[in-house]
C-alpha positions in Angstrom: -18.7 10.7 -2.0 -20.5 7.8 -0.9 -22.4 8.1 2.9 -21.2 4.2 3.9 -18.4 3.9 5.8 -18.1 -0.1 4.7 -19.9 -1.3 1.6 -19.0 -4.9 0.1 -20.1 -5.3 -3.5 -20.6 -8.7 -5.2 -17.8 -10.3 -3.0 -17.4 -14.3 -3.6 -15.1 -16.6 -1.4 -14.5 -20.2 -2.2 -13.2 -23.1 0.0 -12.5 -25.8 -2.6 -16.1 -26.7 -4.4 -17.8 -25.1 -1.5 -19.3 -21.3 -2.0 -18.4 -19.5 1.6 -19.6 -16.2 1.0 -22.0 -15.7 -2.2 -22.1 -12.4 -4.1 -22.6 -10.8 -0.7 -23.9 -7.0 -0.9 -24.2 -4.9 1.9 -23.5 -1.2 3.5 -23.1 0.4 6.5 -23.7 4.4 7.4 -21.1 6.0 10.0 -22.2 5.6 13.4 -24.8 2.8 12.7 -25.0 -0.7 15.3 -25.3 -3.1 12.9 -26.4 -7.5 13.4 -25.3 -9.8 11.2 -26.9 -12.9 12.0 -27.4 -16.4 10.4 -27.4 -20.4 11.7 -24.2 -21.9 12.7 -22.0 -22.6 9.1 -23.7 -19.4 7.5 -20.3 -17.6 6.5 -20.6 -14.9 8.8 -17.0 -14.8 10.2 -16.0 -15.4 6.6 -17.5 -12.2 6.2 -15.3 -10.5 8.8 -11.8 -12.4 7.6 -12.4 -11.0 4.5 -13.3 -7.7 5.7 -10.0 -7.7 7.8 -7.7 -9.3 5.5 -7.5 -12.8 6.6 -8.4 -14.1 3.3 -8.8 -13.0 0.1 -11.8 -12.3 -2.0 -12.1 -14.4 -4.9 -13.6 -11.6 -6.4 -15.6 -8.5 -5.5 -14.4 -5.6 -3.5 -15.0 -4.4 0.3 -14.6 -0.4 0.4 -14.3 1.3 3.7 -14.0 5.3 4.2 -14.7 5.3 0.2 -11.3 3.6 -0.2 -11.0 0.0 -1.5 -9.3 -2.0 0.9 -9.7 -5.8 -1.4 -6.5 -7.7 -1.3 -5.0 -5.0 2.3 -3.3 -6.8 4.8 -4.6 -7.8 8.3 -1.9 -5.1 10.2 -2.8 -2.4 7.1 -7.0 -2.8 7.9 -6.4 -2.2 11.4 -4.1 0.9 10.2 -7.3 2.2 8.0 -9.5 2.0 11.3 -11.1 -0.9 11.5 -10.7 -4.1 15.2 -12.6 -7.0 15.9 -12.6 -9.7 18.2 -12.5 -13.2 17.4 -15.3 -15.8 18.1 -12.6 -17.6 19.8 -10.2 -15.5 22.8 -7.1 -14.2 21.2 -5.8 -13.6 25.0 -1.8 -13.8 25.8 -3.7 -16.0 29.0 -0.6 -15.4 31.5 -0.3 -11.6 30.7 -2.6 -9.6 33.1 -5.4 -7.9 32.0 -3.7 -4.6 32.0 -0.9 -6.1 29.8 -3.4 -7.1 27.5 -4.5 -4.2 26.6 -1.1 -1.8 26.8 -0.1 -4.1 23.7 -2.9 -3.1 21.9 -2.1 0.7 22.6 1.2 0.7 21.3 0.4 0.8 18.1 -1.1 4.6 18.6 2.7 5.2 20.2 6.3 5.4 19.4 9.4 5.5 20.2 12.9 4.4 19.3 14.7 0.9 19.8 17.0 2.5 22.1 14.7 4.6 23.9 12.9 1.5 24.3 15.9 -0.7 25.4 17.8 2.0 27.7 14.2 3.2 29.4 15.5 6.8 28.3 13.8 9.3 26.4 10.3 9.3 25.5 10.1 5.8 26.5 8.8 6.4 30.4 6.4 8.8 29.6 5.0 7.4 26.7 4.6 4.2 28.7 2.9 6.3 31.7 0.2 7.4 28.6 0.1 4.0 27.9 -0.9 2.5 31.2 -3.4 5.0 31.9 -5.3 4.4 28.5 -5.6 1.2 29.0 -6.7 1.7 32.9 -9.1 4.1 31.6 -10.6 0.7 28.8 -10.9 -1.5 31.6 -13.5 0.4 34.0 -15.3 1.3 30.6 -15.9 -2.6 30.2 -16.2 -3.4 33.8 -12.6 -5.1 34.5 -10.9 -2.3 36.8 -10.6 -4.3 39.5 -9.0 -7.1 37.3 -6.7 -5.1 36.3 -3.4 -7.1 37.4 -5.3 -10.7 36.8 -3.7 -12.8 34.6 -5.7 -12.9 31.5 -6.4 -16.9 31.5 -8.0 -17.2 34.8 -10.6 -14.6 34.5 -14.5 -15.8 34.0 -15.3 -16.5 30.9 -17.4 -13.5 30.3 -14.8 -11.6 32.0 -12.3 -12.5 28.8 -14.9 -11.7 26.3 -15.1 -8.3 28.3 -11.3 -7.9 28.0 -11.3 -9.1 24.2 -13.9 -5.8 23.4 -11.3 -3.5 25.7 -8.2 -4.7 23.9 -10.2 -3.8 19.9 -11.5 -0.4 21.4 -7.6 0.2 22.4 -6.8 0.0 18.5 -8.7 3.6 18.5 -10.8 2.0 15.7 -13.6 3.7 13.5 -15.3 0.5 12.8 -15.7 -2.2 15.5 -16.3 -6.0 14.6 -17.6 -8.1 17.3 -17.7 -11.9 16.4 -20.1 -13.7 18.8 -19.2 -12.0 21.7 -22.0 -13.4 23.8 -21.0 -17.1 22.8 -21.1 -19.1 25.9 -22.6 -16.6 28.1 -25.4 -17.4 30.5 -29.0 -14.9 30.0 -27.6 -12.6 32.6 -24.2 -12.1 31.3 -26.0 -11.6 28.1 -28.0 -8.7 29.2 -24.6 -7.1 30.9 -23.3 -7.2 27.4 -26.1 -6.0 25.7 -25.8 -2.6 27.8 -22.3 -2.5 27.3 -21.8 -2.8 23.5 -24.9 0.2 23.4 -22.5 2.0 25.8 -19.3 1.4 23.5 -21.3 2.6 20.7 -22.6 5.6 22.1 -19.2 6.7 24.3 -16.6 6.1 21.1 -18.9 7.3 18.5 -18.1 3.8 17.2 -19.7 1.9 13.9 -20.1 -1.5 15.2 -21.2 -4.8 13.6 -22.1 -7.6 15.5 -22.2 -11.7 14.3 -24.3 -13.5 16.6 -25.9 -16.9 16.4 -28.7 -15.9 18.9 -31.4 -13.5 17.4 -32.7 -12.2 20.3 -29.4 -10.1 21.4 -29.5 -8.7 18.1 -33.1 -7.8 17.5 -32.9 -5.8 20.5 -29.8 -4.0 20.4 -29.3 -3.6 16.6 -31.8 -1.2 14.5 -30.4 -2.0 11.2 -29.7 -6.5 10.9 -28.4 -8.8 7.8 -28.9 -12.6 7.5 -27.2 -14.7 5.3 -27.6 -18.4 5.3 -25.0 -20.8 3.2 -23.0 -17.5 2.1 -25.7 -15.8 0.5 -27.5 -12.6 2.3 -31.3 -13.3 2.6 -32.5 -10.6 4.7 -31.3 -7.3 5.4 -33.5 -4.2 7.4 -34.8 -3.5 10.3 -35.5 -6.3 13.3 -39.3 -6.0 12.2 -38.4 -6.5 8.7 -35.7 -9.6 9.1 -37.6 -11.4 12.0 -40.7 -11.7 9.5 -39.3 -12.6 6.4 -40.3 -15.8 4.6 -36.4 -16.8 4.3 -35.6 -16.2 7.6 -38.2 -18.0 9.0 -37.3 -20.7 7.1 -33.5 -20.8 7.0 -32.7 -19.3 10.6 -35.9 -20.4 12.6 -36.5 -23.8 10.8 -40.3 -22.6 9.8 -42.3 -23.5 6.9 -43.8 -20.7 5.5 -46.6 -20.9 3.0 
């Protein structure tokens, strides 16, 4: 049984004549928080729509738990255990934070259309469970006190917050976070820094993080991949990535001789 909890092998996507994502190869151990980094056009949300079944691979297959998931639906990836967030909000802006959230829950609860239309049955306790779940995700990422703000007027950084408590309400096993620090200012930055090390240490989470910016991955991420134009040119530790000849040259814009 293999020891990665996501491996893609050989996977190929194409967008007309152009080569998105090229023969990308690359694994993941449980519990490991993972970069994936690259200049802007790389393919590195590609990566994740195919990982969470927004597209298709073209060929190639993307095995999670040891179970091929190629070709699964977007609702049947987040089933298997595996939430992201998107590079841009996803929000319902004029449902409150708290309302946010509770939708993402659900899916870890039932009950039946009547229950749900009379209010009778399990319906008032399971919505009690509910509520307090998703309480309990806000004050992890800092929004308890925003708790009954409509989504769309929060900070910005606030909503990026919010998008990360909404994917950890999915209960997920593997966590994708698509450039959550996008637009944030240096201090905001750091904040989130801390908190995706805390999320990874309190849920016992796998996490893998696209980021434009280097320096919030090199120093939150021991183990970081870069691709540039679909292809993966680095991948090991910080050290290893930061000093390599492609890198240099594709990421930083260096000549190296």
């Amino acid at each position: 049984m293999s020891s990665y909890i996501l491996e893609l092998e050989n996977v190929n996507k194409f967008f007309g004549g152009v080569h998105a994502v090229n023969d990308m190869t690359f694994s993941l151990k449980k519990g490991e928080l993972a970069g994936l980094i690259g200049p802007n056009g790389a393919g590195k949300t590609t990566i994740f729509n195919l990982i969470t079944g927004v597209y298709d691979c073209d060929s190639g297959h993307i095995t999670f738990k040891g179970e091929d998931i190629t070709g699964l639906k977007t609702y049947e990836v987040i089933r298997k255990g595996i939430a992201r967030t998107f590079q841009n909000l996803r929000l319902f802006p004029r449902s409150t934070a708290l309302e946010n959230v509770m939708t993402a829950c659900q899916q870890h609860h039932n009950y039946s259309f009547l229950e749900a239309v009379t209010h009778l049955g399990r319906w008032k306790a399971t919505e009690r469970e509910i509520k307090m779940e998703s309480l309990e995700l806000l004050e992890k990422v800092g929004l308890a006190d925003r708790a009954y703000q409509a989504a769309g007027t929060l900070p910005y950084g606030h909503q990026r917050r919010l998008e990360i408590a909404r994917a950890l309400a999915l209960k997920p096993e593997l966590l994708l976070l698509d450039e959550p620090a996008a637009g944030m200012n240096p201090e905001e930055v750091q904040e989130l820094n801390l908190l995706i090390k805390d999320i990874h240490k309190t849920f016992d989470l796998t996490i893998l993080v696209i980021e434009h910016h280097m320096e919030l991955v090199m120093e939150i991420c021991p183990h970081v991949i870069c691709i540039n134009f679909g292809a993966k040119i680095a991948d090991g530790t910080p050290t290893e990535v930061q000093n390599h000849p492609e890198v240099l040259r594709a990421y930083l814009g260096e000549e190296v001789e």
